[in-house]
C-alpha positions as CSV (number, residue, x, y, z in Angstrom):
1,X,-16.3,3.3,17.3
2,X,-15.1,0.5,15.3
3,X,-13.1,1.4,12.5
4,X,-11.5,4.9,11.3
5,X,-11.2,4.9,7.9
6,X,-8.7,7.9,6.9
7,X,-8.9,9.7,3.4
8,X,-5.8,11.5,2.2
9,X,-7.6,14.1,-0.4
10,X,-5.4,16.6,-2.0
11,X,-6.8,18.4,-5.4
12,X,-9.4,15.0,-5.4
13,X,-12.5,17.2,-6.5
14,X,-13.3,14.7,-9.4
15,X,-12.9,11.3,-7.7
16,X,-13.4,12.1,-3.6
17,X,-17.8,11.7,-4.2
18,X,-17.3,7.9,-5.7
19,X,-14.9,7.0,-2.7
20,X,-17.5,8.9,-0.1
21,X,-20.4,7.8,-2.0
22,X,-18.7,3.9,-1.1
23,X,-19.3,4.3,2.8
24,X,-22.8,4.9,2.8
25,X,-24.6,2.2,4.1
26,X,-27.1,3.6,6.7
27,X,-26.7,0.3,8.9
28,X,-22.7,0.6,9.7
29,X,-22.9,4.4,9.6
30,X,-22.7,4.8,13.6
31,X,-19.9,2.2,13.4
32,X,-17.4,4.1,11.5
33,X,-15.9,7.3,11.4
34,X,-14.6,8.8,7.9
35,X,-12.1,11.2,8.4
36,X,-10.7,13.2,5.2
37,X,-7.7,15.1,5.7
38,X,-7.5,18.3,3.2
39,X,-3.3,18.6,2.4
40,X,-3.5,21.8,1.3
41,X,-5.7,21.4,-2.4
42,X,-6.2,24.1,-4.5
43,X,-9.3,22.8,-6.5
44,X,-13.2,22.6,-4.3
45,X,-12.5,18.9,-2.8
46,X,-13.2,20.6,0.6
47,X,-16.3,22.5,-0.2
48,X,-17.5,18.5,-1.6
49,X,-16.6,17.0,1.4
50,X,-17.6,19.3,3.9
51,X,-21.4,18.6,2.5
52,X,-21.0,15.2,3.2
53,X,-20.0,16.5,6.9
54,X,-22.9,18.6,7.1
55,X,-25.0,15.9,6.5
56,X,-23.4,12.4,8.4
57,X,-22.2,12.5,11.5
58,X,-20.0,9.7,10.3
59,X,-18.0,12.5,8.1
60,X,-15.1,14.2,9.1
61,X,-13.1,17.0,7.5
62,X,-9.8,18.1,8.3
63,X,-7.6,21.3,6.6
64,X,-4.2,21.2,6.5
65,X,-1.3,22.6,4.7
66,X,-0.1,20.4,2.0
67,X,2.8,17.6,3.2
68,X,2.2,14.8,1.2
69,X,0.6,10.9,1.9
70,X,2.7,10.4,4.6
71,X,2.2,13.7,6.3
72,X,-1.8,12.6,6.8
73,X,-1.3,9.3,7.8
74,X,0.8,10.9,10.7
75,X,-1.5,13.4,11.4
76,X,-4.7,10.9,11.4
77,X,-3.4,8.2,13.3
78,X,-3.3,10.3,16.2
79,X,-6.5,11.6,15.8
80,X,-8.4,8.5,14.8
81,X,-11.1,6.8,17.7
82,X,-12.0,3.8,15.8
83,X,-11.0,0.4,17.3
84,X,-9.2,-0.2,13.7
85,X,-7.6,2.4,11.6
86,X,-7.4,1.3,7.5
87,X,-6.5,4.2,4.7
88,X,-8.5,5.0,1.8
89,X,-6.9,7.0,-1.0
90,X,-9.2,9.5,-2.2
91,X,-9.1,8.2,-6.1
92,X,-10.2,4.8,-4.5
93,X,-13.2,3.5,-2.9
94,X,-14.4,0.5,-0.4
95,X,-16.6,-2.3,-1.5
96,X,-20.3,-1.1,0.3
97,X,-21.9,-4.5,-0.2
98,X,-18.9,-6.0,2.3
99,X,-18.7,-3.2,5.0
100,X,-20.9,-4.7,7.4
101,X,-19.7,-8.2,7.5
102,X,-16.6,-6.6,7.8
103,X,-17.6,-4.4,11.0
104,X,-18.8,-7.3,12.5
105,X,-15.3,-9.5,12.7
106,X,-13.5,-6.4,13.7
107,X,-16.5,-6.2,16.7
108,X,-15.1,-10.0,17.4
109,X,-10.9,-9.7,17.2
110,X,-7.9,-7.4,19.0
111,X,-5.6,-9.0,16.4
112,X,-2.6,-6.3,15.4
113,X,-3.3,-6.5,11.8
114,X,-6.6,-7.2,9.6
115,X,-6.2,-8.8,6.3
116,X,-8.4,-8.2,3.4
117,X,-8.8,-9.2,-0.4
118,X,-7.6,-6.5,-2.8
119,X,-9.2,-5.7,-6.4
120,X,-7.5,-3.9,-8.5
121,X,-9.4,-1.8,-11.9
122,X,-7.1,-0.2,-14.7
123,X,-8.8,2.5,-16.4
124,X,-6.2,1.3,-19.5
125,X,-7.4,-1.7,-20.4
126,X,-10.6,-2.5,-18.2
127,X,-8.2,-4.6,-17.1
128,X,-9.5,-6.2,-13.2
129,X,-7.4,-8.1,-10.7
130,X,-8.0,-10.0,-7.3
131,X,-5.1,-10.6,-4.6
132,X,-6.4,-13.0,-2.7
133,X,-5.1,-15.0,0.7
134,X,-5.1,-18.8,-0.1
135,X,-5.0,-21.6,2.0
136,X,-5.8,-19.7,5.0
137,X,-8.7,-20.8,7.1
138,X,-10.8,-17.1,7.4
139,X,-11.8,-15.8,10.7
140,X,-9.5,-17.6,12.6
141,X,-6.2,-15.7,13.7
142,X,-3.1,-16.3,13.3
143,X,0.2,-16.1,14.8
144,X,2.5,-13.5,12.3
145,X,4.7,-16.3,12.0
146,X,1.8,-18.9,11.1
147,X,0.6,-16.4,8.9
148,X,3.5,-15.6,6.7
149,X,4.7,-19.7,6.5
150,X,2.0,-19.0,3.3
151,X,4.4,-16.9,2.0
152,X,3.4,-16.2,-1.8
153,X,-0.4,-17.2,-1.0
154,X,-1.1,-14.1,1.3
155,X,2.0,-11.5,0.2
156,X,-0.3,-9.6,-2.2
157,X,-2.3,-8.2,0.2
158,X,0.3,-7.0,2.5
159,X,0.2,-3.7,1.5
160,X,-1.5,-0.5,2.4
161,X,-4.8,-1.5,0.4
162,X,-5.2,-4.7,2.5
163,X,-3.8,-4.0,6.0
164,X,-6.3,-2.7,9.0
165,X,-4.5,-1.5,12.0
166,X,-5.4,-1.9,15.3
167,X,-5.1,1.8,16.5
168,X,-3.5,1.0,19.8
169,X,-1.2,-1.2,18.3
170,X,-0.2,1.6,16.1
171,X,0.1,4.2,17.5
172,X,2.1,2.4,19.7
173,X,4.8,1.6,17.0
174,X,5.5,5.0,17.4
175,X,6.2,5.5,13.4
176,X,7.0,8.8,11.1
177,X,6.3,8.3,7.6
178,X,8.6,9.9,5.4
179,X,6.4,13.5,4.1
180,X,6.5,15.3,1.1
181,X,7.3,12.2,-1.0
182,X,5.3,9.2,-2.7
183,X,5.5,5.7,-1.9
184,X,5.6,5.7,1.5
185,X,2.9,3.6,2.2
186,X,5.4,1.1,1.9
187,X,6.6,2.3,5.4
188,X,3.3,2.0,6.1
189,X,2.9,-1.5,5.1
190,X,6.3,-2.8,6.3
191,X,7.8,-0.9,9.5
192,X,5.1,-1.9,12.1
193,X,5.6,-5.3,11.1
194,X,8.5,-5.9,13.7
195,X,6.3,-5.8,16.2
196,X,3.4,-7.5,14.9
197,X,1.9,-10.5,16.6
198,X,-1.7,-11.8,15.4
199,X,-3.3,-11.1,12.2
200,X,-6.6,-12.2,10.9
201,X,-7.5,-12.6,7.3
202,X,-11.1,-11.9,6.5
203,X,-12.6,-13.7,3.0
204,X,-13.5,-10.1,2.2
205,X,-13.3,-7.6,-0.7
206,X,-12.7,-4.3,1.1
207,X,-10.6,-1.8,-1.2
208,X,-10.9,-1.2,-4.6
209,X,-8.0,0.2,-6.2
210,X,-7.8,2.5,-9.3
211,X,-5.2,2.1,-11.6
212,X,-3.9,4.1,-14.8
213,X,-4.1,7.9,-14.0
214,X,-1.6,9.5,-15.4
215,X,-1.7,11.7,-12.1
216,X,-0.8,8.8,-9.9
217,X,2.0,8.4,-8.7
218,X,2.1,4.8,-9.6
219,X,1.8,6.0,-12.9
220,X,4.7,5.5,-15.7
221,X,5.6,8.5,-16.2
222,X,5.8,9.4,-12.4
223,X,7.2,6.7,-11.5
224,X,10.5,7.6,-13.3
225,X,10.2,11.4,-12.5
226,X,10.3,10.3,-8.8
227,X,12.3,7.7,-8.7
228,X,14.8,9.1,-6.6
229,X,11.9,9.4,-3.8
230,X,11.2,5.5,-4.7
231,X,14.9,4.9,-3.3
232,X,14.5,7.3,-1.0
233,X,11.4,5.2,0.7
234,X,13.8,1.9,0.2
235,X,16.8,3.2,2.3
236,X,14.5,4.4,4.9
237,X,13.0,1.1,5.5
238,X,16.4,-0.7,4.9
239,X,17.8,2.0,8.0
240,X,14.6,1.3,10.1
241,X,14.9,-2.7,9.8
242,X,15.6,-3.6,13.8
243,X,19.0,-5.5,14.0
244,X,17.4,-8.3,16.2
245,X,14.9,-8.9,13.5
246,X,13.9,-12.8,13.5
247,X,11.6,-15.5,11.9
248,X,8.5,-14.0,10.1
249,X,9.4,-11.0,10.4
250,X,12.9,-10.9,9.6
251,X,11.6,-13.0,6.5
252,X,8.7,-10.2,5.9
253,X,11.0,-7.3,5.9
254,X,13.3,-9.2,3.2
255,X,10.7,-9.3,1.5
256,X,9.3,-6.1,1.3
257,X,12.6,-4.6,0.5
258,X,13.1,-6.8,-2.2
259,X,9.7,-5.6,-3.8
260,X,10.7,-1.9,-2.9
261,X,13.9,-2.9,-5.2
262,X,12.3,-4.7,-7.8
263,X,10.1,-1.5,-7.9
264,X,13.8,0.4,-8.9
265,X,14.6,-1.9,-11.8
266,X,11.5,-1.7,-13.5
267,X,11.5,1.9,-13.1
268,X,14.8,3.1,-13.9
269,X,15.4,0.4,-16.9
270,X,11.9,-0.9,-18.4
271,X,9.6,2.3,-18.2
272,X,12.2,4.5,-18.2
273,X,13.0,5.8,-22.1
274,X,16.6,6.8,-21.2
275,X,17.2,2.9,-20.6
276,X,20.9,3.3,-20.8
277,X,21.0,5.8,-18.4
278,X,18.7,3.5,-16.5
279,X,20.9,1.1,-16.2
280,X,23.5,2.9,-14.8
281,X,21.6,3.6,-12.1
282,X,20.8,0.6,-10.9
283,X,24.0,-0.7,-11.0
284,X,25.0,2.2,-8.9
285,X,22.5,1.5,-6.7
286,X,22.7,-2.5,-6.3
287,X,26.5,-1.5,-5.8
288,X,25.6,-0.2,-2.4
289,X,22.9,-2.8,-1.7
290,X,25.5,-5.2,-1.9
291,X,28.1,-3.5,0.8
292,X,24.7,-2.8,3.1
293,X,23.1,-5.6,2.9
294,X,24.6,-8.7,1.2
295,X,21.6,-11.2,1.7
296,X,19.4,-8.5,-0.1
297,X,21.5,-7.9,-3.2
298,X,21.9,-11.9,-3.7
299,X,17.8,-12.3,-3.2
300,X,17.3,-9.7,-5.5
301,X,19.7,-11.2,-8.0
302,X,17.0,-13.2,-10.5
303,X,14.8,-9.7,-10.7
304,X,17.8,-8.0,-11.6
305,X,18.7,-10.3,-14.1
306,X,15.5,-10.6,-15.5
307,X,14.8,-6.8,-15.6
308,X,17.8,-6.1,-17.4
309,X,17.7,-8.7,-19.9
310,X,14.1,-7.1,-21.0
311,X,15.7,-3.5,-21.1
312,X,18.4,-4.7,-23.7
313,X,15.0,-6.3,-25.5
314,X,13.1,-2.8,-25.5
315,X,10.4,-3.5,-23.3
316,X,8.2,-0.7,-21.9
317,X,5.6,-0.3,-19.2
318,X,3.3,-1.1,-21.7
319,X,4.6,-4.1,-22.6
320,X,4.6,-4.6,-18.7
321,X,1.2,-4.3,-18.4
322,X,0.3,-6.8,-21.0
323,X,2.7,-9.4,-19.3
324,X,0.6,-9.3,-15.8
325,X,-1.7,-12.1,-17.4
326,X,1.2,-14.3,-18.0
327,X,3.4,-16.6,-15.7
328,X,6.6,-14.3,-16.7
329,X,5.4,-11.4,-14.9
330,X,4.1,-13.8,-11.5
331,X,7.8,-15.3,-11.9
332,X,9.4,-11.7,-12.1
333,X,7.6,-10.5,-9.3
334,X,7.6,-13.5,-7.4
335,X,9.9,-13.7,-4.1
336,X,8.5,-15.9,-1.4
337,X,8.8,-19.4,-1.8
């Protein structure tokens, strides 16, 4: 078995057919494994799935009691046979016409981490993105530190949409997501990284990631309803950072954190409506950044800046989402040099 893909599903009766729908291509059927894990929905996304299970032997369905994202990556991991192990959010799907080239370079590589291109599609404005790797020669891999000396030309797709795992390598990491809250696939996407060695990036559209659902908890409005889990995820990684962190990876887990921050000012003083309030909070919060961890509150310094000045000026997540085409929002968002 080459690759286990993993599909957190909970209450995902409208959108779980397009993402199962995505891993049907007869010819790398008997390479994969697609396990969905039920948390506990109340709506008929297992009765959907569990046809797909009747019918490929690919499919997998697992029932659980509800726990949250984090709860089923736990759970899956342990369960997963595939040589590689990548999540798929049920509201998402995989590109078909690139599955088979890319079962064939995970056939070729034990490297700890897989990279792949990311696109992005928001439902508000039609609006499509591509994080690509640049400058990287694809297929070839890399030493963690090699990889990361590219810095801002491969740190888009470190996240949970365009990391594959090598099973064994982690399982082996030995990591609890945080359960019952959002964003913790930034756990996901940072804490294994302290023991990461090789990665290879593959020239490769894999995940396709669907944006503006109100639902979602990268939505707006959720986003400030839950903020306090959004901090919540941040301290845990900043707790979990090894003290004998060096190199790439020391450089890595700044980094992370950093977005995980900048994550908290746009939150709690741009999208937020009480932006006063807002404010407040942050302060409150970079106030204990900076008696923790003193190289993070000065990195973080510019986006802080930055953030607030556009709170005093009224901006929303709207206006936010217009800015994405323009160098403002890459220099706001931009950390590795």
């Amino acid at each position: 078995m080459l690759v286990t893909f993993v599909i957190p599903a909970f209450n995902s009766a409208n959108t779980i057919q397009r993402c199962l729908n995505s891993f049907l291509d007869t010819e790398i059927l008997n390479s994969i494994e697609v396990i969905v894990v039920n948390d506990g929905s109340t709506d008929n996304t297992a009765d959907i799935v569990q046809a797909y299970v009747e019918k490929y032997p690919a499919f997998y369905l697992i029932n659980k009691e509800n726990g949250g994202h984090g709860s089923v990556i736990n759970y899956a991991a342990k369960a997963a046979n595939g040589k590689y192990f990548k999540v798929i959010d049920s509201d998402d799907w995989v590109q078909t016409i690139n599955l088979r080239n890319y079962i064939e370079s995970l056939k070729k590589t034990n490297a700890d981490v897989v990279f792949t291109h990311i696109r992005t599609i928001d439902s508000r404005n039609n609006y499509i993105r591509e994080y690509m790797m640049l400058g990287l020669e694809f297929g070839r891999e890399y030493s963690f530190g090699e990889f990361w000396d590219h810095g801002y030309k491969v740190s888009k797709v470190c996240q949970m949409h365009g990391i594959t795992y090598l099973t064994e390598f982690y399982q082996s990491c030995n990591i609890s997501l945080s359960e019952h809250i959002s964003y913790e696939d930034q756990e996901y996407a940072t804490l294994p990284f302290s023991d990461v060695r090789t990665v290879l990036p593959l020239d490769l559209f894999i995940y396709v990631y669907s944006l503006g659902n109100a639902n979602q908890s990268v939505s707006d409005q959720n986003q400030v309803k839950n903020i306090s889990q959004m901090e919540t995820v941040f301290w845990k990684i900043e707790d979990c950072t090894p003290t004998n962190l060096y190199g790439a990876a020391r450089n890595y887990f700044l980094y992370k954190k950093a977005n995980k921050l900048l994550s908290c000012y746009t939150t709690a003083m741009i999208k937020n409506h009480d932006k006063a309030g807002g404010r407040v909070w942050v302060r409150s919060l970079r106030k204990r950044v900076q008696m923790q961890n003193l190289l993070l509150y000065k990195y973080t310094r510019k986006q802080y800046y930055i953030c607030l000045i556009l709170s005093y000026l009224g901006f929303t997540g709207n206006t936010m989402i217009k800015l994405q085409k323009f160098r403002l929002y890459r220099f706001l968002t931009r950390f590795v040099h």
